[in-house]
KEKE-3310 file (N, C-alpha, C; in steps of 0.2 Angstrom, whole numbers, plus 5000, padded with zeros to 4 digits):
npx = (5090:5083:5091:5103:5102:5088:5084:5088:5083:5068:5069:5071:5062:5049:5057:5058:5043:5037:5048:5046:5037:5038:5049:5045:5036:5043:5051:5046:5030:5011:5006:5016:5021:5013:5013:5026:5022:5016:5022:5031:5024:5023:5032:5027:5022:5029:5033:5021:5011:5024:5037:5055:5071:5090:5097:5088:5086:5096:5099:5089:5092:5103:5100:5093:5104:5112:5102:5099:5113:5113:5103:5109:5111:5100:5083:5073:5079:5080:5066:5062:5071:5064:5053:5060:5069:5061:5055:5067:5071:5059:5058:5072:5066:5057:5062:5070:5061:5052:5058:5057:5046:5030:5028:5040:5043:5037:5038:5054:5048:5038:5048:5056:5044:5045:5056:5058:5059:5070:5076:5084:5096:5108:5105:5098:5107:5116:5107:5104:5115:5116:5105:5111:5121:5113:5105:5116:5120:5110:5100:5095:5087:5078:5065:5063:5045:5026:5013:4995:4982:4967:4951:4940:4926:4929:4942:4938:4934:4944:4952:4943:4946:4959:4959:4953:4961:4974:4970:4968:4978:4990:4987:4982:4993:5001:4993:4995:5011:5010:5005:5014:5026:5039:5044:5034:5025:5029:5030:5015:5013:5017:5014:5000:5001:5005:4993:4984:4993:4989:4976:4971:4975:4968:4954:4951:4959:4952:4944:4929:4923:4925:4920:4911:4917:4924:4914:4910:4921:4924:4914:4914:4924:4920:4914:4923:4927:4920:4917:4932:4930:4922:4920:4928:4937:4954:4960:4951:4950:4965:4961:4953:4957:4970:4962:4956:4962:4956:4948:4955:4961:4957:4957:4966:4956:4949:4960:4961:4945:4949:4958:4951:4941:4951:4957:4968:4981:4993:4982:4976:4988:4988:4978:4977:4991:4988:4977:4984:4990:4980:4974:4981:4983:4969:4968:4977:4971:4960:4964:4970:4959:4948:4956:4960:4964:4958:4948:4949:4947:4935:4932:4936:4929:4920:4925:4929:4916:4911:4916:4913:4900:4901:4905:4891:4886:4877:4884:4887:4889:4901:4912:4911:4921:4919:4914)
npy = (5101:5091:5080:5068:5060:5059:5057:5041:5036:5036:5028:5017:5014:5012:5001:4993:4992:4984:4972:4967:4961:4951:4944:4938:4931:4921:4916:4910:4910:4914:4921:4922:4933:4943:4948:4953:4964:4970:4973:4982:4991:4999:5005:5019:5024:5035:5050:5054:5045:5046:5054:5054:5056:5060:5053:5043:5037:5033:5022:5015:5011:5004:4992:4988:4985:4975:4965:4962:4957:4945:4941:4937:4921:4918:4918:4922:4932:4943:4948:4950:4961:4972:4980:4990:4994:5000:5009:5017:5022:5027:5040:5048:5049:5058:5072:5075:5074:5084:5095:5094:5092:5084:5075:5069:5063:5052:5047:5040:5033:5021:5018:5011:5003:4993:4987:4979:4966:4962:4963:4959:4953:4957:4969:4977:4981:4989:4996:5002:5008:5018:5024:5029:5038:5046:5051:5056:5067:5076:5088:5088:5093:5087:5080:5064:5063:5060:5062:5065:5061:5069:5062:5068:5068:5068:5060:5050:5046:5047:5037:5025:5023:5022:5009:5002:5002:4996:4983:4974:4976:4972:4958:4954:4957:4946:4936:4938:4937:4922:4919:4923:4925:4936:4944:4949:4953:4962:4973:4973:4979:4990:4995:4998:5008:5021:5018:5025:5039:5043:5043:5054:5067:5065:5062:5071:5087:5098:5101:5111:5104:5095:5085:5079:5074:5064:5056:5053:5045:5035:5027:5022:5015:5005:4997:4992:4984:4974:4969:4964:4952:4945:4943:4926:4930:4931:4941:4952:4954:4961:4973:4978:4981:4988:5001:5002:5015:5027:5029:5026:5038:5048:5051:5065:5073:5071:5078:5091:5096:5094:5105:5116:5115:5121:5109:5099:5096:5085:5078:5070:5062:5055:5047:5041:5034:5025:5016:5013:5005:4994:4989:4979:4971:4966:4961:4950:4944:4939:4931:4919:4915:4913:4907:4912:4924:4931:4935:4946:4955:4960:4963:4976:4982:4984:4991:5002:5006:5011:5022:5027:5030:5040:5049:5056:5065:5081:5097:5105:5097:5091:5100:5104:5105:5102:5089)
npz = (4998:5006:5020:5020:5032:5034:5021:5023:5036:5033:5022:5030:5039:5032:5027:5038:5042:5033:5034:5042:5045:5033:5037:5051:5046:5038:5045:5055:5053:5050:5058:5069:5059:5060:5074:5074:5067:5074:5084:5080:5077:5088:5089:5085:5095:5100:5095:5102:5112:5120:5122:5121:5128:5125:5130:5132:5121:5114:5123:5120:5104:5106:5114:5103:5093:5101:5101:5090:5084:5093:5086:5072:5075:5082:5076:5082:5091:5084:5079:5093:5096:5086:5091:5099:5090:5081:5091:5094:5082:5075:5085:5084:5067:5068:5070:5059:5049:5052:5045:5033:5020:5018:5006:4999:5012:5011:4999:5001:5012:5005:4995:5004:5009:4997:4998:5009:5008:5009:5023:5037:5049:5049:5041:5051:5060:5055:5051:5063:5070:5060:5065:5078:5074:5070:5080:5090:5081:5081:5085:5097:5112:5119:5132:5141:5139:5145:5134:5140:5129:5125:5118:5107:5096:5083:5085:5087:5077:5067:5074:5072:5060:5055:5065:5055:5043:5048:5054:5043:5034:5032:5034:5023:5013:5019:5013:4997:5001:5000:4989:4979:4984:4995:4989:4975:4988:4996:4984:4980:4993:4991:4978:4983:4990:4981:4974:4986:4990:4976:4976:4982:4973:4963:4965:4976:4973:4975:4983:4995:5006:5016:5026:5017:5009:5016:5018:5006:5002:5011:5010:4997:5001:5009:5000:4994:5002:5007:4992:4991:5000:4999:4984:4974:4964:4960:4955:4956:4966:4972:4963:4967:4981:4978:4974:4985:4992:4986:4997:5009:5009:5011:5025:5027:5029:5040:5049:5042:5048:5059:5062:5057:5068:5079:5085:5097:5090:5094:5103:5090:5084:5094:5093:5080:5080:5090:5085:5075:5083:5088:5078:5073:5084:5084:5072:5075:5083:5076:5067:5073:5080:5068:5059:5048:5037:5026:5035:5042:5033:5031:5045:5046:5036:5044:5056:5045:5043:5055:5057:5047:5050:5060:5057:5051:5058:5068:5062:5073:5080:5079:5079:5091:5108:5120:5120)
capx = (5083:5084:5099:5105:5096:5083:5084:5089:5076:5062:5068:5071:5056:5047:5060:5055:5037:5036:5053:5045:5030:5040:5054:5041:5032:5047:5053:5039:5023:5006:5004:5021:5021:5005:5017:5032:5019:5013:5029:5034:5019:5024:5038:5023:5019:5033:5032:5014:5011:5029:5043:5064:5078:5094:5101:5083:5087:5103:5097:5084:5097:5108:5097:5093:5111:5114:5096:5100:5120:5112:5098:5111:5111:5095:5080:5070:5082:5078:5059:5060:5074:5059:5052:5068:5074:5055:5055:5072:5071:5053:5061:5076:5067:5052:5067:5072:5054:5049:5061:5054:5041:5028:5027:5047:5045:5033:5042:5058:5046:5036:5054:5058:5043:5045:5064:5056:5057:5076:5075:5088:5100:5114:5102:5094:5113:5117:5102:5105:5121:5116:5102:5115:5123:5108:5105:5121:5121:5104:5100:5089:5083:5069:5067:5055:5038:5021:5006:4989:4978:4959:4948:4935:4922:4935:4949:4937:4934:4953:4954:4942:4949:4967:4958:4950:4964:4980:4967:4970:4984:4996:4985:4981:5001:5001:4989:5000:5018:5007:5004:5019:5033:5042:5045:5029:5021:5033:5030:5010:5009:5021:5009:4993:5002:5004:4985:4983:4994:4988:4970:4969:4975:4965:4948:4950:4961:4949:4935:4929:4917:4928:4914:4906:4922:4925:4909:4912:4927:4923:4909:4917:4930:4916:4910:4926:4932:4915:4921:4938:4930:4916:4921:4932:4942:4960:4965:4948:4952:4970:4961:4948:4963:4971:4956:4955:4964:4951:4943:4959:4965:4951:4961:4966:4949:4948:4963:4958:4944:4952:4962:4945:4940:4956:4960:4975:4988:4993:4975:4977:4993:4988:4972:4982:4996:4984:4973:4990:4992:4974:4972:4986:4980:4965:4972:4981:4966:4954:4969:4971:4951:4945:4963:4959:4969:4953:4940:4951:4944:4928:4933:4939:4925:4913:4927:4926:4907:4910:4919:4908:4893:4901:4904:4886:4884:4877:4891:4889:4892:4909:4916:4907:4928:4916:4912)
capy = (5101:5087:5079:5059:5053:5063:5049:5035:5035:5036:5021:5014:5016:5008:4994:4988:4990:4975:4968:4963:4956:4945:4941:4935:4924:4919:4910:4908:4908:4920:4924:4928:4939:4950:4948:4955:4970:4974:4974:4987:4997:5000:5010:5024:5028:5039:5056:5053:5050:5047:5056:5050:5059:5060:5046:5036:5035:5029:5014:5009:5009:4998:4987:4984:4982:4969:4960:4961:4952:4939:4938:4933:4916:4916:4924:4926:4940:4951:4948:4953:4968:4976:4987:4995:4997:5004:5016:5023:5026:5033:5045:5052:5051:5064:5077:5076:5073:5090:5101:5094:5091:5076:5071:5067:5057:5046:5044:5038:5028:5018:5014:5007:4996:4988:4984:4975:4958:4959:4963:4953:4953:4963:4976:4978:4981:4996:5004:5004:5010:5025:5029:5034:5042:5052:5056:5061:5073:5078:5096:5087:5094:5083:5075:5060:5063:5058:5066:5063:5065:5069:5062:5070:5064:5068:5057:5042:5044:5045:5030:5016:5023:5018:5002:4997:4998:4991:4976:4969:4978:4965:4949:4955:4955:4940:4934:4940:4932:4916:4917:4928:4926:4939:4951:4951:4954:4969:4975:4974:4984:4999:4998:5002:5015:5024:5023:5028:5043:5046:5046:5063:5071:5063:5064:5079:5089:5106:5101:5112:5099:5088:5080:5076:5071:5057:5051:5048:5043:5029:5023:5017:5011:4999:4993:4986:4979:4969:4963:4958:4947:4938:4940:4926:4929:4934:4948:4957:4955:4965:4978:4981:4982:4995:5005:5008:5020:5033:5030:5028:5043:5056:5053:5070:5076:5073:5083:5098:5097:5096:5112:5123:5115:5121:5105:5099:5089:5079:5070:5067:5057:5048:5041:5038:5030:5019:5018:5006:4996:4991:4986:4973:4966:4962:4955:4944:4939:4937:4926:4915:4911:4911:4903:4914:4928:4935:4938:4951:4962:4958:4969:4980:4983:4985:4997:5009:5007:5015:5030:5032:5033:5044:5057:5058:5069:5085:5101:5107:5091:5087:5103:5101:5104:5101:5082)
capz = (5001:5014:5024:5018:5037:5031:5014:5024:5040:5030:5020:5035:5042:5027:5027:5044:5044:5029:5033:5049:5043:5028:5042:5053:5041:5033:5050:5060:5049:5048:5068:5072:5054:5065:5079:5073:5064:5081:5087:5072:5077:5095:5087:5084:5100:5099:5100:5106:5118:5121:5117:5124:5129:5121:5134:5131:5112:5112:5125:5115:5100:5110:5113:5097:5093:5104:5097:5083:5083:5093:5079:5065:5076:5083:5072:5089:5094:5077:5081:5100:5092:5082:5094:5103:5083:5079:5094:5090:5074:5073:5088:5079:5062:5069:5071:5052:5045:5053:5043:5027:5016:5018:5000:5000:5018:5008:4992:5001:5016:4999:4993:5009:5010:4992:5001:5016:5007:5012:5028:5041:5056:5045:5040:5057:5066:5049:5052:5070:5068:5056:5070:5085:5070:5068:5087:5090:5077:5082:5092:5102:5118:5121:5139:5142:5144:5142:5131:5141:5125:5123:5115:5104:5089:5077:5087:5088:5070:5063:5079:5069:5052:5058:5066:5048:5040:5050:5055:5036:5028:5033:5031:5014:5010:5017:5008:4991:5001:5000:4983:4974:4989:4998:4984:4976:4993:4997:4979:4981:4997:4988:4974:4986:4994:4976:4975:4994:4988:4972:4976:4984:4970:4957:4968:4980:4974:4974:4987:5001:5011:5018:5028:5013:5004:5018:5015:4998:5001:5016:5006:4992:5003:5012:4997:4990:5007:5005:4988:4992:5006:4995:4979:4976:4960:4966:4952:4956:4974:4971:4959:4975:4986:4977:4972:4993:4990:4986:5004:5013:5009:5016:5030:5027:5030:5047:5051:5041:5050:5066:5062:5059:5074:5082:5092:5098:5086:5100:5102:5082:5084:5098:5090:5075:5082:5094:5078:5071:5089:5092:5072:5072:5089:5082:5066:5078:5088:5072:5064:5077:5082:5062:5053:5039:5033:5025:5038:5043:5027:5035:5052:5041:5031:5050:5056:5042:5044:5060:5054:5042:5055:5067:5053:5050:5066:5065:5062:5079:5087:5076:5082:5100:5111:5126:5122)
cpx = (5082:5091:5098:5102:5092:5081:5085:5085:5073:5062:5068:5066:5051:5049:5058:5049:5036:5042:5050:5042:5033:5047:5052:5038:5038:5050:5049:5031:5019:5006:5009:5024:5018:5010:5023:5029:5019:5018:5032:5031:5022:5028:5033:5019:5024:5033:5026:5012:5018:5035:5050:5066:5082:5096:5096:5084:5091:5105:5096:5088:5101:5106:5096:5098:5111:5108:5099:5108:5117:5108:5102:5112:5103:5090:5073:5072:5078:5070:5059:5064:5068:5059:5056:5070:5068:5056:5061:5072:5065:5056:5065:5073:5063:5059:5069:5063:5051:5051:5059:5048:5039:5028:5033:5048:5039:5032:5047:5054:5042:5041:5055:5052:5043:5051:5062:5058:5065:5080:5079:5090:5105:5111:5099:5100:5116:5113:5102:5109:5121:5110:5105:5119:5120:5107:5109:5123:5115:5105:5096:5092:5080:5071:5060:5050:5032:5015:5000:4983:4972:4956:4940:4931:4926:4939:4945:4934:4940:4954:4953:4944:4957:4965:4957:4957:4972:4978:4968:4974:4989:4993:4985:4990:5004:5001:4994:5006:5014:5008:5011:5025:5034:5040:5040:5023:5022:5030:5020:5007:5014:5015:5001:4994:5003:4997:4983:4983:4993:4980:4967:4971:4972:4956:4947:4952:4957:4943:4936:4925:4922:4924:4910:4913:4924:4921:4908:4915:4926:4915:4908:4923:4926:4914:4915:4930:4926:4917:4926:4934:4925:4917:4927:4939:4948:4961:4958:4950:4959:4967:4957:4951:4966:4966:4952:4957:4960:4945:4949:4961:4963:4953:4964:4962:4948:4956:4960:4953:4944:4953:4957:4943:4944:4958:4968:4977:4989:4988:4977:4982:4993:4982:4975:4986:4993:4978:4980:4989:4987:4973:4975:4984:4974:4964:4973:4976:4961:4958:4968:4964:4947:4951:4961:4960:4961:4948:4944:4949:4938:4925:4933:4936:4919:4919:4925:4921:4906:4910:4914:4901:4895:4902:4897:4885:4882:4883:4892:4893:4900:4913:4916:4917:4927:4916:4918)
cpy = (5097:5084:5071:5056:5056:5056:5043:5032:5033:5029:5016:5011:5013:5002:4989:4987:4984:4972:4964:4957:4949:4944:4936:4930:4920:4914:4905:4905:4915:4921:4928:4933:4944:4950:4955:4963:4974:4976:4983:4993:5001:5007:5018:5026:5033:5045:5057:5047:5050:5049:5056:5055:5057:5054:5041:5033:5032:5023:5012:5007:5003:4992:4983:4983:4976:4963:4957:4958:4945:4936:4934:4923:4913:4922:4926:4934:4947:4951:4953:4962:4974:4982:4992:4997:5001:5013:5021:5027:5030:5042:5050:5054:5058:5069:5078:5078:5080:5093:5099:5092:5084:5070:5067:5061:5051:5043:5039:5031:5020:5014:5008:5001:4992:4983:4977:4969:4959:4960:4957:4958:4958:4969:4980:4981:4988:4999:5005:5008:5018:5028:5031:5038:5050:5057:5058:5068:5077:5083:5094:5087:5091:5080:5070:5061:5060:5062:5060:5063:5065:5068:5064:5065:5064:5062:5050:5040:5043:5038:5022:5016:5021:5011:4998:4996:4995:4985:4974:4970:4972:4959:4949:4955:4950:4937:4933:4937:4926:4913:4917:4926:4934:4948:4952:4954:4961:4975:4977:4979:4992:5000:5000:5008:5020:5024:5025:5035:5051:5050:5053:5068:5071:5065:5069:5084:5097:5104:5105:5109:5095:5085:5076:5071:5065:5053:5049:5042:5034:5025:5017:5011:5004:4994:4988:4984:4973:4967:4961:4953:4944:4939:4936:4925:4934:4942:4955:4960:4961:4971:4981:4986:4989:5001:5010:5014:5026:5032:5031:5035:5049:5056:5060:5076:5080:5080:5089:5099:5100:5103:5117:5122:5118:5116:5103:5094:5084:5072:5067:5061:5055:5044:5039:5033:5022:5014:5010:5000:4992:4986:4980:4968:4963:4959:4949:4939:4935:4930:4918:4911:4909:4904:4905:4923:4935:4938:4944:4959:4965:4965:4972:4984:4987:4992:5004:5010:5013:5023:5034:5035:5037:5051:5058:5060:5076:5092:5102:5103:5089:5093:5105:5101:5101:5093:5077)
cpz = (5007:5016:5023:5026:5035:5029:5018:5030:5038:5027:5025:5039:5039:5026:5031:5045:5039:5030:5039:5047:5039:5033:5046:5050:5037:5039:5054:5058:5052:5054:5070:5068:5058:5071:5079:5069:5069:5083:5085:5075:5084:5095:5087:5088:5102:5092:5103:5106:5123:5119:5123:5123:5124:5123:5131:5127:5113:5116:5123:5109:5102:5111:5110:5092:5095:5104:5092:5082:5086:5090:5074:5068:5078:5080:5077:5090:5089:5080:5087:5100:5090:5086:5098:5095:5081:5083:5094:5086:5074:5078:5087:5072:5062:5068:5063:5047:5047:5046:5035:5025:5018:5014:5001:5005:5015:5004:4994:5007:5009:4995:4997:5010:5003:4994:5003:5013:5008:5017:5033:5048:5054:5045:5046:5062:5060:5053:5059:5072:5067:5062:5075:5080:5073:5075:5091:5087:5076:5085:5096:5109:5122:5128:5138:5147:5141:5140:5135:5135:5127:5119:5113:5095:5085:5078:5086:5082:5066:5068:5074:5059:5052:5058:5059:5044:5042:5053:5047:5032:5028:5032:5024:5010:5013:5014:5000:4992:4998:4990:4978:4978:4992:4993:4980:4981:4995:4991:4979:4986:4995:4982:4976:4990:4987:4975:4979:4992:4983:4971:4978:4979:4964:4959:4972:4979:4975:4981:4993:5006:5011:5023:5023:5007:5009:5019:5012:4999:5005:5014:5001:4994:5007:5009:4994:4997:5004:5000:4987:4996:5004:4988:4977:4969:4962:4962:4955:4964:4973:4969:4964:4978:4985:4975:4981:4996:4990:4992:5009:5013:5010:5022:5034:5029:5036:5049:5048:5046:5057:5066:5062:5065:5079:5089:5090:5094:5088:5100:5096:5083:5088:5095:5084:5078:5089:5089:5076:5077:5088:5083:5070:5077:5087:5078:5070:5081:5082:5068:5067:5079:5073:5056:5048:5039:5031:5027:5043:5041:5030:5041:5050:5040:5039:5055:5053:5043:5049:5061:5052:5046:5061:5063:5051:5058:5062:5068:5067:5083:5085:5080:5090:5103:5118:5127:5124)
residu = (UNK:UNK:UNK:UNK:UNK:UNK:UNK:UNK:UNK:UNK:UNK:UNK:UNK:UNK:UNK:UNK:UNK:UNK:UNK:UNK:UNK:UNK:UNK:UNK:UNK:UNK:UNK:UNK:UNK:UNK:UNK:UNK:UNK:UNK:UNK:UNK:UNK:UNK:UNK:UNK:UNK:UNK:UNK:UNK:UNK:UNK:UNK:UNK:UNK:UNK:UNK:UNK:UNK:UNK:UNK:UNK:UNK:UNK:UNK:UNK:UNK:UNK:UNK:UNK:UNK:UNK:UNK:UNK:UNK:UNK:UNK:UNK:UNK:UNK:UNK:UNK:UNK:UNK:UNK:UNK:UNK:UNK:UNK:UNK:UNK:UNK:UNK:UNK:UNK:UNK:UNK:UNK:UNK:UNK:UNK:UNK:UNK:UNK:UNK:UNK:UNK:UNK:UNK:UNK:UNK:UNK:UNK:UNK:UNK:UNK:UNK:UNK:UNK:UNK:UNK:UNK:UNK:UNK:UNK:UNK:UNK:UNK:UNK:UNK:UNK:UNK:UNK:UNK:UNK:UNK:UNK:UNK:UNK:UNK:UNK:UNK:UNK:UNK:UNK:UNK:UNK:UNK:UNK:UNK:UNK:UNK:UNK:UNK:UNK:UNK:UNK:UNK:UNK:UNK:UNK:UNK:UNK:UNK:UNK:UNK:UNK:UNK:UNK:UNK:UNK:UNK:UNK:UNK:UNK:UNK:UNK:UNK:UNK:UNK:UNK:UNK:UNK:UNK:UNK:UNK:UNK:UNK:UNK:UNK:UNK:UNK:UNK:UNK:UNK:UNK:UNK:UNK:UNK:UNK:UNK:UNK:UNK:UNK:UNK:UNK:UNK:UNK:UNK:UNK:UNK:UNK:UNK:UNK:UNK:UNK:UNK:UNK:UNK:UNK:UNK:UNK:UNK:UNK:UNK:UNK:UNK:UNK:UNK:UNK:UNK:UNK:UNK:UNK:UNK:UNK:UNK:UNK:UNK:UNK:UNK:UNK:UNK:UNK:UNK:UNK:UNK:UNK:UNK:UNK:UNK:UNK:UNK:UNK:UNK:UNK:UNK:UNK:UNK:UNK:UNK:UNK:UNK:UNK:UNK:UNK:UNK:UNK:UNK:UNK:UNK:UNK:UNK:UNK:UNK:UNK:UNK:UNK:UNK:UNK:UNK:UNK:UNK:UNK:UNK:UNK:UNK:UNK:UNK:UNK:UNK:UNK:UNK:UNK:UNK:UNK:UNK:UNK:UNK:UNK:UNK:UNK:UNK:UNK:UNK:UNK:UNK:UNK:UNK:UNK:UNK:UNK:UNK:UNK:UNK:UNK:UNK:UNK:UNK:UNK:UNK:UNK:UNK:UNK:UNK:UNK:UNK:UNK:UNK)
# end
């Protein structure tokens, strides 16, 4: 049903979005963990609004090759590696992720981040290794170019829903290395992504309103960001966390929408994928001005606010291609 890079991308892909973070924290401390996240992110502006040649790819691999060897002595290198081994990889993995199933590239990416907690300078020079593999034995065509996108109400509502939640997903498993280490940190953000996953099929699986379903949905998700971030018993806090799940996950909403709408895909994944840069950046700035891990929930919490008050527009205006 899929192809072994198919399986091994995808973990890959998982491994380094929290390998990063608990690499980073693990030599440097809480700043350069958000650092090395951003870093990670960068990798996701590839295929929107950029998308590499066959020569591109197999630079930016190289690169990260030669990071990454000088990393086992110095662990700057792996750090400054990230994003050269990000935008390869996400670049070859689009190619495989197409031909199959989403649920699968979600299973094997969820495996990949409970991994992260062993994330190094060896694993980074492998998985490098196995991606010129992959774009070698790739059919790609592609030449580099750049997606201009447009944005629309929809784009600027998937934009501050992206924002809310890659502005605290990482502090919040910091928060957890802090407490539990590496491996329950790792282990705590694969168990959010099962509730992420599972909430749509528990709470939406039949609805035709999805306007009205990510209403629901970014309501309850506002209410328990507010109790992570003033209630201060930790396990409630965890049980929140997970529980945002059934707000995170009307994600899906907005696209459907989009698709009646008949807008372009393109936009989607560039407010998406600018959606992860700008979220981490602002983790970085709120870290550094507050010194607390938590007032990031906080943003968070006034993000999805936003979301949620640009989906109360009326129908016209949501599907409005003019605005």
């Amino acid at each position: 049903m899929f192809s072994i890079f198919f399986v091994i991308l995808n973990i890959m892909s998982g491994l380094l979005e929290t390998g990063a973070v608990i690499f980073g924290m693990r030599k440097y401390g809480i700043v350069f963990a958000l650092i090395a996240a951003l870093l990670y992110q960068i990798g996701n502006l590839t295929p929107y609004p950029f998308k590499f040649s066959k020569r591109a790819k197999i630079c930016l691999v190289s690169i990260s090759i030669i990071l990454m060897i000088f990393g086992i002595w110095n662990p700057c290198c792996v750090i400054v590696a990230i994003p050269f081994f990000a935008l390869s990889l996400q670049s070859v993995r689009e190619k495989y992720k197409l031909e199959n199933l989403k649920s699968y590239k979600r299973i094997f990416r969820m495996i990949g981040f409970f991994l992260g907690f062993g994330f190094n300078a060896f694993i980074g020079i492998a998985g490098s290794l196995i991606i010129i593999f992959a774009i070698c034995l790739s059919n790609s065509n592609d030449k580099s170019t750049v997606v201009i996108p447009h944005f629309y109400r929809l784009q600027w509502i998937l934009l501050f829903h992206e924002l809310h939640y890659f502005v605290y997903c990482y502090a919040v498993m910091l928060i957890a290395y802090q407490y539990s280490g590496a491996v329950g940190a790792t282990m705590l953000f694969f168990l959010s992504w099962i509730a992420y996953v599972s909430s749509r099929k528990l709470f939406y699986k039949n609805i035709s309103n999805y306007k009205k379903a990510f209403i629901f949905g970014h309501s309850i998700l506002v209410i328990l960001l507010v109790f992570i971030y003033f209630i201060p018993n930790m396990v409630i806090k965890i049980i929140c966390w997970l529980l945002t799940g059934i707000g995170g996950t009307t994600e899906f909403c907005i696209g459907e929408l989009e698709t009646k709408a008949g807008q372009n895909a393109a936009n989607h994944n560039c407010a998406e994928n600018y959606g992860h840069i700008g979220g981490v950046l602002v983790a970085i700035f709120i870290v550094i001005i507050t010194e607390n891990l938590l007032s990031t929930v906080l943003i968070a919490g006034i993000f999805a606010s936003i979301a949620l008050i640009l989906m109360f527009t009326k129908k016209e205006d949501i599907f409005d291609e003019s605005m």
